[in-house]
C-alpha positions as CSV (number, residue, x, y, z in Angstrom):
1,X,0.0,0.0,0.0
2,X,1.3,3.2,-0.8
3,X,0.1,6.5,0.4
4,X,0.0,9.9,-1.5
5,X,1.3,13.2,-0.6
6,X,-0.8,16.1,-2.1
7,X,1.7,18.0,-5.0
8,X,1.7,21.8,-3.9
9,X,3.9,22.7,-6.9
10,X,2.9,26.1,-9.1
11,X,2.0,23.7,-12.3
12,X,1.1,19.5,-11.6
13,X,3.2,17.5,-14.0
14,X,0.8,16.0,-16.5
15,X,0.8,12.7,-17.7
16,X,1.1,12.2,-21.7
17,X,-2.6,11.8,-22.1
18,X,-3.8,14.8,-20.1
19,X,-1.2,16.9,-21.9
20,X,-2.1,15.6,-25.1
21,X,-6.0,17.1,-23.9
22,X,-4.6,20.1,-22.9
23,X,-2.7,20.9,-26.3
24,X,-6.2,19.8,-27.8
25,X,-8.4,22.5,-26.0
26,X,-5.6,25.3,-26.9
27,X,-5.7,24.5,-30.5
28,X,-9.3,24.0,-30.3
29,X,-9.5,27.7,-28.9
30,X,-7.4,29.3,-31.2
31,X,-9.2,28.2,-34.2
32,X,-12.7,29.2,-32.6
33,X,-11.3,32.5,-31.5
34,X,-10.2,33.6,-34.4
35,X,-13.6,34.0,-35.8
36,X,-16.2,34.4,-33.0
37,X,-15.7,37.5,-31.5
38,X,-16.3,39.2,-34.6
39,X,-19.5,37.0,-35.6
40,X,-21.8,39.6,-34.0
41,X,-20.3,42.6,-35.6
42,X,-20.7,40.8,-39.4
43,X,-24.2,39.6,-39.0
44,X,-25.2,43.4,-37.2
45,X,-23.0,45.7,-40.0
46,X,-21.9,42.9,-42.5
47,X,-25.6,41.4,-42.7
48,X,-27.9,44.1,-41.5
49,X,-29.9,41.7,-39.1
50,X,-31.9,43.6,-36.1
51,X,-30.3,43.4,-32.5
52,X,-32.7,40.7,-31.7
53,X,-31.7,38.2,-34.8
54,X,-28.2,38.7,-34.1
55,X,-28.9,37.4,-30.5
56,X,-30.7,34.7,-31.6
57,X,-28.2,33.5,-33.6
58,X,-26.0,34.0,-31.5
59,X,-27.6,31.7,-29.0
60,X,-28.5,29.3,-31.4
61,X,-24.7,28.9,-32.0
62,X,-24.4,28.0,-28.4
63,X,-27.4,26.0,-27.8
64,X,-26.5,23.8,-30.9
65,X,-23.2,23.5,-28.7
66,X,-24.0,23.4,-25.0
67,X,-27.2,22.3,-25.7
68,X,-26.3,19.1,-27.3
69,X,-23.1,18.2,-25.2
70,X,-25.0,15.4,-24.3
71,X,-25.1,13.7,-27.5
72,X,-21.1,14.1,-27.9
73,X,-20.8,12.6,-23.8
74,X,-23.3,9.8,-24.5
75,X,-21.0,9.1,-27.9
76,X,-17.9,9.5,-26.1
77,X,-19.2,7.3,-23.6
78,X,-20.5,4.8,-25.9
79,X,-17.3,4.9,-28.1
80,X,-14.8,6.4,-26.6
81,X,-13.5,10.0,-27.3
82,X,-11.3,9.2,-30.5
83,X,-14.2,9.0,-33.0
84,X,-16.4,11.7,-31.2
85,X,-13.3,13.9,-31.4
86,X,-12.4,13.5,-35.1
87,X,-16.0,13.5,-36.0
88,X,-16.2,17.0,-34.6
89,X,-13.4,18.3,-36.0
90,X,-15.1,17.4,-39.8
91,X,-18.0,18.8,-39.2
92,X,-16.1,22.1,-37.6
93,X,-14.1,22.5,-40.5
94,X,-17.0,22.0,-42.7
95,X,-19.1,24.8,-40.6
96,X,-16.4,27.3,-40.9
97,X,-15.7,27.2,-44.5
98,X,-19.7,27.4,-44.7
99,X,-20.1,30.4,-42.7
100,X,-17.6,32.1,-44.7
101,X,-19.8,31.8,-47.9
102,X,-23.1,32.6,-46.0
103,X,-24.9,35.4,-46.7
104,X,-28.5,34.6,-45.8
105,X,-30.0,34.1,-42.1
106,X,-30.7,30.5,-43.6
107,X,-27.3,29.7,-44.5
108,X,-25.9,31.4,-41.8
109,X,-28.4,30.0,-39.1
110,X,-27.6,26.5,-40.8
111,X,-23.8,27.3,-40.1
112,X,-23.5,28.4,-36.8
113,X,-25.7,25.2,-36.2
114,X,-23.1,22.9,-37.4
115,X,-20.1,24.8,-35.9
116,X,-21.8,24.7,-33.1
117,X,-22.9,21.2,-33.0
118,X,-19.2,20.0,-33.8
119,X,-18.1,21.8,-30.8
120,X,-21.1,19.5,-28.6
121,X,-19.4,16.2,-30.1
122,X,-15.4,16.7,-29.5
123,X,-15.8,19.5,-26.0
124,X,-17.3,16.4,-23.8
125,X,-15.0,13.8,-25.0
126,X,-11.9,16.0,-24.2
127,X,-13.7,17.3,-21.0
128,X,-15.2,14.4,-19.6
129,X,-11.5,12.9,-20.3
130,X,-9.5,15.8,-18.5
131,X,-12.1,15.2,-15.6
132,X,-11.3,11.3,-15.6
133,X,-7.5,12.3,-15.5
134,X,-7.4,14.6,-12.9
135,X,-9.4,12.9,-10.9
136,X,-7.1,9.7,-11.3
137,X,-3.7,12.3,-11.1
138,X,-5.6,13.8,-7.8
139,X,-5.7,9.6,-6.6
140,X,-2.4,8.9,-7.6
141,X,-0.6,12.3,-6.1
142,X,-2.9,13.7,-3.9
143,X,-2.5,16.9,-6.1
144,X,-6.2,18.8,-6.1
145,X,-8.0,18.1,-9.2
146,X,-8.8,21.7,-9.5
147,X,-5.6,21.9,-10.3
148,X,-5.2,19.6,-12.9
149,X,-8.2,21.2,-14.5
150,X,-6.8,24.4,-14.1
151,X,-4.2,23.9,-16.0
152,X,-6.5,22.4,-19.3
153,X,-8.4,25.7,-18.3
154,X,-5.6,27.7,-19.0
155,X,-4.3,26.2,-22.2
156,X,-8.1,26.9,-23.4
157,X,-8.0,30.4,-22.6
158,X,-4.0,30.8,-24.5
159,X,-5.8,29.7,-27.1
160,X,-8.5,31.8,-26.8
161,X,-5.8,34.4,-26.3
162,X,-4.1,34.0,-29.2
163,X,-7.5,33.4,-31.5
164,X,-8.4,36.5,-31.5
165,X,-5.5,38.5,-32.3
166,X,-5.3,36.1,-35.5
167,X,-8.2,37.4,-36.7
168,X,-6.7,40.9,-35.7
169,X,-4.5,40.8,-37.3
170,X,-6.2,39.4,-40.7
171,X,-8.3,42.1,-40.7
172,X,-5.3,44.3,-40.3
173,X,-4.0,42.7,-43.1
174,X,-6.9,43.6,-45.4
175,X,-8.5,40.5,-44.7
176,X,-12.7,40.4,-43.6
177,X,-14.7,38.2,-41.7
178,X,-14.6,35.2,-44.9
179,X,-10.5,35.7,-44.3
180,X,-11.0,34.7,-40.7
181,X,-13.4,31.4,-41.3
182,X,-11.1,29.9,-43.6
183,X,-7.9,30.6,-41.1
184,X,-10.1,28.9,-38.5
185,X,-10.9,26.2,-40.8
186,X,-6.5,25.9,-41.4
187,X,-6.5,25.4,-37.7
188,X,-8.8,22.8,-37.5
189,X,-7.5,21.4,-40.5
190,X,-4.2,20.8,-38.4
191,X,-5.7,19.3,-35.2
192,X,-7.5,16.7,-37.0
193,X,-4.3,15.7,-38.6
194,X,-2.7,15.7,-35.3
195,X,-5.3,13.9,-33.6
196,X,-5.7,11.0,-36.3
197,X,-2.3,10.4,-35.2
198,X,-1.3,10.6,-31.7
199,X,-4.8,10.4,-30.0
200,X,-5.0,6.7,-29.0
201,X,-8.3,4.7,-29.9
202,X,-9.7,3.5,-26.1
203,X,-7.9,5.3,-23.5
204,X,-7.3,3.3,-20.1
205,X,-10.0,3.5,-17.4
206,X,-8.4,3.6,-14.6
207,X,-9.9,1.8,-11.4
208,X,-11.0,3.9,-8.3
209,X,-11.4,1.2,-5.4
210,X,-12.2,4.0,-2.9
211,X,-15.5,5.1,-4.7
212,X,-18.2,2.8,-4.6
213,X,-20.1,2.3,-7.7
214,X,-23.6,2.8,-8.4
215,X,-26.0,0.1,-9.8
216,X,-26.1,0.8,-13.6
217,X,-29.8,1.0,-15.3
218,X,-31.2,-1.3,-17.3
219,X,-31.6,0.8,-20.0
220,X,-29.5,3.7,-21.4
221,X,-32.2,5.9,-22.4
222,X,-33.6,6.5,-18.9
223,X,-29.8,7.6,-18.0
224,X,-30.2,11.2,-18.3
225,X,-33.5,11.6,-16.3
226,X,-31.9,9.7,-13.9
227,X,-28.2,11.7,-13.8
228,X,-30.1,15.1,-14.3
229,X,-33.9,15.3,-13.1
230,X,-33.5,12.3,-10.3
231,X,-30.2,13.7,-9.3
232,X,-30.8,16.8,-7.1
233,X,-27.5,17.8,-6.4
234,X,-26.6,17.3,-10.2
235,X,-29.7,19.3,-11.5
236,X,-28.4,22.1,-8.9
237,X,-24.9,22.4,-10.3
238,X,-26.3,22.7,-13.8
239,X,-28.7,25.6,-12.9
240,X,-25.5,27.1,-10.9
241,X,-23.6,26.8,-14.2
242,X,-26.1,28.2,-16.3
243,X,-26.1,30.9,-14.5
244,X,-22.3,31.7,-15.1
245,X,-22.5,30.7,-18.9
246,X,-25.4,33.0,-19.4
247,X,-23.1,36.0,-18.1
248,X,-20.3,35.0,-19.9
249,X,-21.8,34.8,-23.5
250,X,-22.6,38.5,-22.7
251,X,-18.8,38.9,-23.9
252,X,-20.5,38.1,-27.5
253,X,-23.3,40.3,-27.3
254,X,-23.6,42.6,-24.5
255,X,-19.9,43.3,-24.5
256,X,-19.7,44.4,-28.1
257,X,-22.5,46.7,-27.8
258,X,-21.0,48.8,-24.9
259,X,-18.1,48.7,-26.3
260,X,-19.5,50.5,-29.7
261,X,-21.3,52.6,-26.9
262,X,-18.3,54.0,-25.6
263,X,-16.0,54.3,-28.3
264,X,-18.1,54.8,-31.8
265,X,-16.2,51.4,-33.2
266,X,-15.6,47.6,-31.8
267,X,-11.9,47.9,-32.7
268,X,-11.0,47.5,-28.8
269,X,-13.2,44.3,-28.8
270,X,-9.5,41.9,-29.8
271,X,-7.9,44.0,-26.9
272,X,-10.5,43.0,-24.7
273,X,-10.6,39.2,-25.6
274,X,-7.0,39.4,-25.2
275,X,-7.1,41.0,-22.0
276,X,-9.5,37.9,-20.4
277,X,-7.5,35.5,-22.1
278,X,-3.9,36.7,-20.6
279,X,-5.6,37.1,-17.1
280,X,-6.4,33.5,-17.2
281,X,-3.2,32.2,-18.5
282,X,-1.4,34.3,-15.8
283,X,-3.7,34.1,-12.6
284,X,-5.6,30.8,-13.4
285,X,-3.1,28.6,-12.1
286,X,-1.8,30.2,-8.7
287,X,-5.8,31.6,-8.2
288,X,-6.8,27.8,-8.7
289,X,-3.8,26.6,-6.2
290,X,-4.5,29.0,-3.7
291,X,-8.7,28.5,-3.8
292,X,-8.3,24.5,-3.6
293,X,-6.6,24.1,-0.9
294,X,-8.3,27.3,1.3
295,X,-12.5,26.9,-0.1
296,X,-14.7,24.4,-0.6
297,X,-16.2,23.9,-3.9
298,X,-19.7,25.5,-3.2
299,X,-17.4,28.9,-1.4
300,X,-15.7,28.9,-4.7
301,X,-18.7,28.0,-7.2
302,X,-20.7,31.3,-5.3
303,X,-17.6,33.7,-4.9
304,X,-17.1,33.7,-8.4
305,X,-20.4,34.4,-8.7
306,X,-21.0,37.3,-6.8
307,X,-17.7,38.6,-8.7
308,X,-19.1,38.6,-12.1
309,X,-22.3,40.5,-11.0
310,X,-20.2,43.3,-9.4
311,X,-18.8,42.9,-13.1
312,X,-22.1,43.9,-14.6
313,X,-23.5,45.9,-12.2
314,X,-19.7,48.2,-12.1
315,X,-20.3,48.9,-16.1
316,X,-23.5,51.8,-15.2
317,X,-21.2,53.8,-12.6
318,X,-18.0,53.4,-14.2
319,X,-17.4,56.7,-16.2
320,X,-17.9,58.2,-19.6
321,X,-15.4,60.4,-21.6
322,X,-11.8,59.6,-22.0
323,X,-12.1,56.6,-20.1
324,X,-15.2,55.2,-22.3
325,X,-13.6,51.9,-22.3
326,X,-13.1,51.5,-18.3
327,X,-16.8,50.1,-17.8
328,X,-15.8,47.3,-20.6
329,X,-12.7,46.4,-19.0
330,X,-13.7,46.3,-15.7
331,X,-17.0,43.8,-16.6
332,X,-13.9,41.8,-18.5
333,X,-11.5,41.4,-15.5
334,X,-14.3,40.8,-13.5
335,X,-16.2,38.5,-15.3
336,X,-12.5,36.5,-15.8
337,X,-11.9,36.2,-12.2
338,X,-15.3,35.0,-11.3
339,X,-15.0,32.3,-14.2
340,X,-11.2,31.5,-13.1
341,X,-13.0,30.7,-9.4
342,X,-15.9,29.3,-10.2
343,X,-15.1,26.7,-13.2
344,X,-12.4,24.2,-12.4
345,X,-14.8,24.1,-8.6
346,X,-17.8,23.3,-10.5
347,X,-16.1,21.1,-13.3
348,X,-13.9,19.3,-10.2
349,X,-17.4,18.7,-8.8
350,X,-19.3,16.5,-11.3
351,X,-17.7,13.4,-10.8
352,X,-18.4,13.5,-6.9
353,X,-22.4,13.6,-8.8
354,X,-22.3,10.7,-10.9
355,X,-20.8,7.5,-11.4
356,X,-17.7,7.3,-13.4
357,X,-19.5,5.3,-16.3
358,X,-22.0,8.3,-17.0
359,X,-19.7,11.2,-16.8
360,X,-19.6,12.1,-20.4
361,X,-22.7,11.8,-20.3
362,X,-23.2,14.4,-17.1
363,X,-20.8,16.3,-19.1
364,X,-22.5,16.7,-21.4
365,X,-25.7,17.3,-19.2
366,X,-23.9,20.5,-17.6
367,X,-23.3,21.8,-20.7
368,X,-26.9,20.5,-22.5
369,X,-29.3,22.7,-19.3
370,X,-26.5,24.9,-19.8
371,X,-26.7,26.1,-23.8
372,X,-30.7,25.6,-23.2
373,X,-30.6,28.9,-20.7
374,X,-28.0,30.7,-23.0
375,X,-30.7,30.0,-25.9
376,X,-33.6,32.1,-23.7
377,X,-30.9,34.5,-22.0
378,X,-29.4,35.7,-25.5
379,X,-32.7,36.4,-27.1
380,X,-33.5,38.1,-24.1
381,X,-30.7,40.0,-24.1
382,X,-30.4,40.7,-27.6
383,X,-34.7,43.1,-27.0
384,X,-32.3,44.5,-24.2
385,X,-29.8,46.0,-25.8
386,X,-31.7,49.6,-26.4
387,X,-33.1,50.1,-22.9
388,X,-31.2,52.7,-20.7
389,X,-27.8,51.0,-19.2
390,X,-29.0,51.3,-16.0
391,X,-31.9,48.3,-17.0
392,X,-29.8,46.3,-19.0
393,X,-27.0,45.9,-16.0
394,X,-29.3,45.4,-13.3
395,X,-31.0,42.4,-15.4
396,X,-27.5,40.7,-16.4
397,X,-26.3,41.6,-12.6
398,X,-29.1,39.1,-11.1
399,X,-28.6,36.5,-13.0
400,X,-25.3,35.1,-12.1
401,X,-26.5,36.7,-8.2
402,X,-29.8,34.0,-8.6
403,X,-27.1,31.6,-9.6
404,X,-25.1,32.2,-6.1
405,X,-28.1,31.8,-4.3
406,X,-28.6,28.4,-5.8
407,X,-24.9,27.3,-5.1
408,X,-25.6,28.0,-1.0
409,X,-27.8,24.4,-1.2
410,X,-25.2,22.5,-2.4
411,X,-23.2,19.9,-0.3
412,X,-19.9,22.4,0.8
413,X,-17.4,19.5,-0.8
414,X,-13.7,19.1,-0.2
415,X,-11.6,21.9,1.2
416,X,-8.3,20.0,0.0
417,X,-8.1,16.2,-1.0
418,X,-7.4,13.9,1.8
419,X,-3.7,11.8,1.7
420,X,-4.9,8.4,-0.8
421,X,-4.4,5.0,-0.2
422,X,-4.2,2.8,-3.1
423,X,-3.6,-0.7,-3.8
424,X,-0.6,-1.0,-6.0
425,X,-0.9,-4.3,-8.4
């Protein structure tokens, strides 16, 4: 029998597998980066659809992601991640070089659908995987899996980073929005190639003797009421996440607005995404070291929330003038630390939830209630745009605040992982 220490080091040495999912969600970023933020300025200026369309689509986009999740965790699940992943990356490079030739609300509605739904195959199978990992490194080390997923967090949000200032500088270039499809089609074109090589076809499962398992169900369709609408807890953490991935897509559509607002253009808009990227790649790891071992999940999952509302409701009392960008930066910093807390906590949580057979498919379920509520909350948003500031902050203030209050009824979780004994073969 051996017994772990916990692994307080700034960055937890990966294993080949969970670094080869960590390069994965960085390239996966970049490529997606590179054309998103700009999506709501070409369908508004490029397009001429109304406020409310353009939020539409845009939640469509995201619903046809989060919202089917778990299709690509019940594939993954079924068939591993290999198939689900490479699958995804098709259909994404097919999407991209799609919306570039787009120029009807059909054709682009039918685009964003399949960008989107290519995301909701390969996202689980890497996710659910990471999660698997780090909850096996966090066995094996003692080493919290926060920080594990910290880590894949940050290599996301490098790529998201670097995304959009490729299609910066594009457009600098003399490129437009078509330019920046087919460089995120390039992208993609580049992890599938990678992935059709080094990503191996049925991972190992490893064995966790300490948990015990639950009895499975007879039949696989009546697995997600039971992991979402029989699982209280479970059903919770979704509505908590919603709540945070409502407030973040405002960075696609609320976001841009103010920004035009303030400054006449969206030319700062790359700045910004490039600001919330580097604060990830810089804080996220010590942030996520130092909240792991000092606050429970649920103190984490609500702290980050109450953060990103002072995010929203700081943008109606920052000033106007030279500063017109400050209340766009400060909802950006804000909104970044809140999702640095708050993630890794509420992805570390999900396989306490479930039983390790259904987790891509509960990963997928996060996401699925998730994209459903970004759906409503875009369209929403999107008839909110012309009210008075004061209105439109408020609103977008109480929703992640409703998705604190939720968070206070979950289970308070670890505060650090306990030393692990394990049976060595």
């Amino acid at each position: 029998m051996t017994t772990a220490t916990p692994d307080t080091g700034a960055t937890p040495a990966l294993k080949p597998y969970l670094r080869l999912l960590t390069a994965t969600q960085f390239a996966f970023n970049t490529g997606f980066y590179a054309v998103l933020p700009y999506l709501a300025a070409h369908l508004g200026d490029g397009l001429g659809m109304a406020g409310w369309l353009v939020g539409l689509v845009l939640g469509l986009r995201t619903f046809s992601q989060q919202g089917l999740f778990v299709v690509g965790g019940a594939l993954t699940d079924r068939y591993g991640p290999r198939p689900v992943v490479l699958t995804g990356c098709v259909l994404r490079i097919a999407g991209f070089c799609w919306l570039a030739q787009a120029g009807s609300t059909a054709t682009v509605i039918g685009a964003v659908l399949l960008i989107g739904f290519a995301a909701a195959l390969f996202s689980p199978a890497v996710e659910s995987e990471t999660a698997r990992a780090a909850v096996a490194h966090e066995t094996a080390t003692g080493t919290p899996r926060a920080q594990v997923l910290a880590v894949f967090s940050a290599a996301g949000q490098a790529g998201a980073f670097l995304g959009p200032l490729l299609g910066s500088l594009l457009l600098l270039l003399g490129g437009d929005f078509r330019t920046a499809c087919l460089a995120g089609a390039v992208v993609f074109v580049g992890v599938l190639a990678g992935h059709a090589k080094l990503m191996p076809h049925r991972p190992h499962r490893p064995h966790r003797p300490h948990r015990p398992r639950r009895p499975r169900t007879a039949r696989a369709g009546a697995a997600l009421p039971r992991e979402v609408f029989a699982n209280r807890p479970f059903l919770v953490l979704c509505l908590v996440y919603s709540s945070y991935l409502v407030s973040y897509n405002q960075l696609y559509l609320a976001l841009p607005a103010e920004v035009e607002r303030a400054t006449g253009s969206q030319g700062a808009l790359g700045g910004l995404f490039a600001l919330s990227s580097l604060l990830v790649v810089v804080a996220q790891l010590p942030l996520t070291r130092w909240s792991a071992h000092r606050l429970p999940p649920r103190t984490a999952l609500v702290t980050g929330l109450a953060v990103v509302a002072t995010g929203f409701a700081a943008v109606p009392l920052a000033p106007d003038g030279p500063a017109g960008l400050l209340p766009a930066a400060a909802l950006v910093v804000l909104l970044t630390l809140g999702q640095m807390l708050l993630v890794p906590a509420a992805r570390g949580l999900v396989p306490d939830l479930v039983d390790d057979h259904r987790l891509g498919l509960a990963t997928g379920a996060l996401s699925s209630v998730s994209g459903l509520a970004v759906l409503v909350g875009s369209a929403a948003t999107g008839t909110l745009l012309d009210t008075p500031g004061a209105v439109l902050w408020t609103v977008l203030a109480a929703v992640p605040l409703t998705g604190a209050a939720l968070a206070l009824t979950l289970s308070g979780g670890r505060r650090t992982p306990e030393p692990v004994t394990t049976v060595t073969d």
